[in-house]
N, C-alpha and C positions, 0 to 999 in steps of 0.2 A: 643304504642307497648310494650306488656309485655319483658323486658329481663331480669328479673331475678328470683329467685325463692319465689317472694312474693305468688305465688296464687296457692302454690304447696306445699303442706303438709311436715314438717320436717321429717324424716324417718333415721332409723339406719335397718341393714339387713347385716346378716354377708357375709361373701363369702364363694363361696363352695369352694371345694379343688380343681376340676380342673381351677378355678378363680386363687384359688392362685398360679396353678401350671406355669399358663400363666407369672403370675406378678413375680415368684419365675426367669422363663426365657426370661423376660424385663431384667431385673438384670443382667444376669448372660451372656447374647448372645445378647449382645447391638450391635453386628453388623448384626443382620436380622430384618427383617421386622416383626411387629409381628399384621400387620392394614391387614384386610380381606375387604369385600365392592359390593358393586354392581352399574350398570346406569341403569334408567329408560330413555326411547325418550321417549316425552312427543308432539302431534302436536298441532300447537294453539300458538298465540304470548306470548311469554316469561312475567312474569313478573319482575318486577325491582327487587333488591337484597333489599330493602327496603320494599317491597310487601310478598317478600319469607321469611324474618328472623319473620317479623306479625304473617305471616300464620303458621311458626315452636313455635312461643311462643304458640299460640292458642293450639297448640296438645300436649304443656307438661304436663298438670295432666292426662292425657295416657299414658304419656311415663317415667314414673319416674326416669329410669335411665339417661335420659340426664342431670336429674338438681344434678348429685349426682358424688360424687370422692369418692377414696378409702383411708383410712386411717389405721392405726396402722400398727403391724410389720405381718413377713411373717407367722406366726402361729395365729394371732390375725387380720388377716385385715377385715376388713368389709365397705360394701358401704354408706356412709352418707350425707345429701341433702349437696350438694354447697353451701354454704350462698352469694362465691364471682361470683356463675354461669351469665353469658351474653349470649344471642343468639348472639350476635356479632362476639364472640369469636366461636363460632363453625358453624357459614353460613357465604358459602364465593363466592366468584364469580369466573369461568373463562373464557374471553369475545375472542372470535374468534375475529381476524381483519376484516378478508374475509371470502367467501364462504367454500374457502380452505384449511382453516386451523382449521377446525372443529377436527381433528386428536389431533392438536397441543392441541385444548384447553383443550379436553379430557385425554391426556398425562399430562399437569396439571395440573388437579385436582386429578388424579390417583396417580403422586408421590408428591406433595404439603405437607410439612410437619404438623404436627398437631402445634397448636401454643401452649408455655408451659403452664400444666393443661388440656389440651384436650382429652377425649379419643374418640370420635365423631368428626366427621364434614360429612356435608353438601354442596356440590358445586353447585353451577347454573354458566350450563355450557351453552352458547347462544351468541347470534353475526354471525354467518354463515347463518342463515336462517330468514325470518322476522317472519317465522310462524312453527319453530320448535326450539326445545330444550334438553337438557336433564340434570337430577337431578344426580348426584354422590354422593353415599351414603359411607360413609368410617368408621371403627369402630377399636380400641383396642380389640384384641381377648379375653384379660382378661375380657373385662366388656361385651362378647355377642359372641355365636355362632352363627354359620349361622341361623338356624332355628327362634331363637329369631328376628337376622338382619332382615329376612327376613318380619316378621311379624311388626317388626318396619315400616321400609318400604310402606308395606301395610297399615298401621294406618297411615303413612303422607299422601300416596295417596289414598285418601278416595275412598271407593267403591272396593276394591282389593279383588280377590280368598282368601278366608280362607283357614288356612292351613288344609291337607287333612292327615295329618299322621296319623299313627293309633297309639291308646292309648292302651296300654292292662287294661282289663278289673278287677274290682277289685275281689279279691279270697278270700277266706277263710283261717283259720287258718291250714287245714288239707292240706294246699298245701306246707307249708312252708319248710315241708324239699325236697322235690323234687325240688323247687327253690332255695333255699340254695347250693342242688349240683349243680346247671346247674349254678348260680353267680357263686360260685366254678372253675367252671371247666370254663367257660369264663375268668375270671381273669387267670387261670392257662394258656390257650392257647395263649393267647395276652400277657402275662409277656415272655415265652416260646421264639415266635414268635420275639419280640424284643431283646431279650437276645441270643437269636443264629445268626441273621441275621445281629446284627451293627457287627458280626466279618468279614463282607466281605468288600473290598473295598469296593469306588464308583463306580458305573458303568456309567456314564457319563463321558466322555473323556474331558469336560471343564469349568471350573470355573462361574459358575454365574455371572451375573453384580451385578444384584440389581437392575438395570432399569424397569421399569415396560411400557409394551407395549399393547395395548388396540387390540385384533383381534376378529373383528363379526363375526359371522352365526345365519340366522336365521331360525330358523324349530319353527312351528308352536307346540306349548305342548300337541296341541291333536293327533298329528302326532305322537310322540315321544310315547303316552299312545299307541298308536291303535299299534305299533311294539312291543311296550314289552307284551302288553295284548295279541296277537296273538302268545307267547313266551312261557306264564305261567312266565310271568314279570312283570316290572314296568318301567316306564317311566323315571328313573335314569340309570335301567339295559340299556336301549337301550342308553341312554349318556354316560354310559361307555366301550360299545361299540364301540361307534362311536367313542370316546375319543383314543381307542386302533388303530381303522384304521385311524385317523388322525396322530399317531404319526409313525404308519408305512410308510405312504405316505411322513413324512417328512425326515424318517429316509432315504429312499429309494431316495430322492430328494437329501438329504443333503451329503447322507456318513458316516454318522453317526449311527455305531452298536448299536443296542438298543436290546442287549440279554434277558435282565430283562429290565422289568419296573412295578413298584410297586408301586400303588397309595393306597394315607391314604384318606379310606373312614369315614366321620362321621356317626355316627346313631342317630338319636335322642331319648335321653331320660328323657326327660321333662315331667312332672304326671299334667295330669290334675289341680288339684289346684294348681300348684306353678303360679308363676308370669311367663308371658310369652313371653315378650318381655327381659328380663333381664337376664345376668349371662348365664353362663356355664351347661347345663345339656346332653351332648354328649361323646359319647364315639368310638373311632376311632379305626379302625381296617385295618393291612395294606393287600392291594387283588392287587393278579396281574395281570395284565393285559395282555390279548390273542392277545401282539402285533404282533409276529412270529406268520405265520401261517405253521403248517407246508407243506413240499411239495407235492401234487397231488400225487396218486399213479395211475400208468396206469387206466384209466379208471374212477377214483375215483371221491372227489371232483373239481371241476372247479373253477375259479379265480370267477367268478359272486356267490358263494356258499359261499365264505371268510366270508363276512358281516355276514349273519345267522349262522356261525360256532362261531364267534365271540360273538352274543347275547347267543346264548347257552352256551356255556362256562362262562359268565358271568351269566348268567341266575343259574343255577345248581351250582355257588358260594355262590350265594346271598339268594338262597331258603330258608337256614336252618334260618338265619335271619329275616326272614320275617314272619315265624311262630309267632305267639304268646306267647308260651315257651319264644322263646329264646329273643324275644324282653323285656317280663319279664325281664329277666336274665340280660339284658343289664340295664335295667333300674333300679335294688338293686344294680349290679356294682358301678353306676354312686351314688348311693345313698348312698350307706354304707361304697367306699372305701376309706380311709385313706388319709391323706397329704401325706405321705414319700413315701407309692407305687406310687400315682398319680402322683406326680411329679419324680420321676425313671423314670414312664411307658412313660410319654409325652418327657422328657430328650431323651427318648429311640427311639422311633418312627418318633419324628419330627427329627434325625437324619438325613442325606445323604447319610447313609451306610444301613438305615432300607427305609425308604420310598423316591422317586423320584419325586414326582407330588398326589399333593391335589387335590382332584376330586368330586366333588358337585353340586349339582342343587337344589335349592332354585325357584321354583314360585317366583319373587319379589311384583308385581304389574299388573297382568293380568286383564285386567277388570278395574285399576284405573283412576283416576282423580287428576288435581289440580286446583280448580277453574274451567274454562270451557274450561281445556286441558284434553286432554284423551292419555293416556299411550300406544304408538304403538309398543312397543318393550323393 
């Protein structure tokens, strides 16, 4: 069983700025969380955690960032192979007793601490079913955005949806200053946007745990395409939709005033040739959410109209993003801006006074495999 990095090329590979902007608030807000992640259900008997750490060695020359740590200081850091790396250390197991306590096992692996040097793990989480399972995927934000995670993911479970994002197309030299203003004026609106909005309180009436609690639904992804495609959307628009009427229904259960809610969405902007399973190339923009809806006017819209009021609003957010401009725009942002704005703007943002609730959808593993299990959720 390979565990270490004998069969995986040496590599040095600096960090971007928003890597180090992550690493710069490891540092400095060592009391949050800073591990993101996802489960696959997997149906088909489990295999042993001796089986699972094999089958993870076999995928590292694809995945080079697991055999790799970060080193030097916060202006100089860069990612370089592990020489001390073990699959041991980063696949781990969590075994239900019973039927019942699948919840449990799931709860830890989700808050299981990384063991020192980790910025990865792996869970195999089984014991509740003889013929089901599921993988917990968990990562340090500094070394992987979602988009990357997610793509990782699909390279362990072979056979998985490739990613569907759109790349902007490459331009010419005659485009450059029209993208220069539109980087411009993105930076300008997202520096703006952060810098007037931490001056308000929180708007949430109570303190976080820090516990992390595991809650399903599941809608099929081609369900979620056919609503936002029937929109002049996308299949996130409709998640975050849906995302805005799940917190009113809680709100409305709970008692709890949710005036504002403001969720930090990512964009992806990862170019074609970089490496794509690795590192930070995203850029986060806070959108708020059409939790309130406002009230009916004699005759007007009806409570059954809420939801498509909801996607449209969201929908007519997200438009100007999804042009190809401005995706550009997003993507020299993430590429040419500096250490000391990047890490401001994410200081800024990942706030409690700027944004509420991180809001994302990642495809993990539609369509995967492990062995001769198939990935049902």
């Amino acid at each position: 069983m390979p565990t270490s990095t004998t069969s995986v090329p040496a590599l040095r590979h600096p960090a971007h700025s928003v890597d180090r902007a992550f690493l710069d608030l490891e540092r400095t807000r060592p009391d949050v969380r800073w591990d993101s992640g996802g489960v696959a259900y997997l149906s088909g008997p489990p295999p042993t955690l001796d089986e699972l750490r094999a089958y993870v060695g076999l995928c590292l020359p694809r995945l080079p960032l697991f055999t790799s740590r970060v080193e030097g200081g916060a202006r100089r850091s860069r990612w370089v192979t592990d020489a001390g790396f073990t699959v041991e250390r980063h696949v781990h197991e969590a075994v239900a007793e019973s039927p019942d306590q699948e919840e449990h096992a799931l709860d830890t692996a989700l808050n299981a601490p990384f063991p020192a040097g980790a910025r990865w793990g792996i869970w195999l989480v089984h014991g509740h079913a003889p013929d089901a399972y599921a993988i917990c995927y968990r990562f340090q934000h500094a070394c992987q955005d979602g988009s990357a995670a997610a793509l990782a993911f699909r390279t362990l479970l072979s056979g998985g949806e490739p990613s569907a994002r759109p790349v902007p197309r490459q331009r010419t030299g005659s485009g450059a200053p029209p993208r220069v203003a539109r980087a411009a004026g993105l930076a300008a609106r997202a520096a703006l946007t952060a810098f007037t909005t931490r001056r308000r309180g929180p708007v949430l009436p109570y303190t976080p745990t820090g516990d992390r609690r595991l809650w399903r639904g599941r809608v099929p992804l081609d369900t979620l395409r056919r609503i936002g495609d029937a929109r002049g959307g996308s299949a996130h628009d409709a998640h975050l939709a849906a995302l805005a009427g799940a917190l009113s229904a809680w709100s409305t259960r709970t008692g709890v005033p949710l005036p504002r809610v403001s969720a930090l969405v990512p964009l992806d902007a990862r170019r074609g040739e970089e490496e794509q399973t690795w590192g930070n190339r995203c850029f986060a923009l806070p959108l708020r959410l059409p939790v309130r809806a406002p009230a009916p006017a004699a005759g007007g819209r009806e409570e059954r109209d809420v939801p498509l009021w909801r996607l449209r609003r969201v929908t007519e957010t997200t438009a100007r993003l999804r042009t190809e401009p401005w995706r550009q725009a997003v993507q020299d942002v993430v590429r040419f801006m500096p250490d000391r704005p990047t890490a401001w703007y994410m200081r800024g943002i990942f706030s409690s006074r700027v944004t509420d609730i991180l809001a994302t959808s990642m495809p993990l593993a539609e369509e995967g495999a492990l062995g001769g299990t198939t990935v049902t959720g």
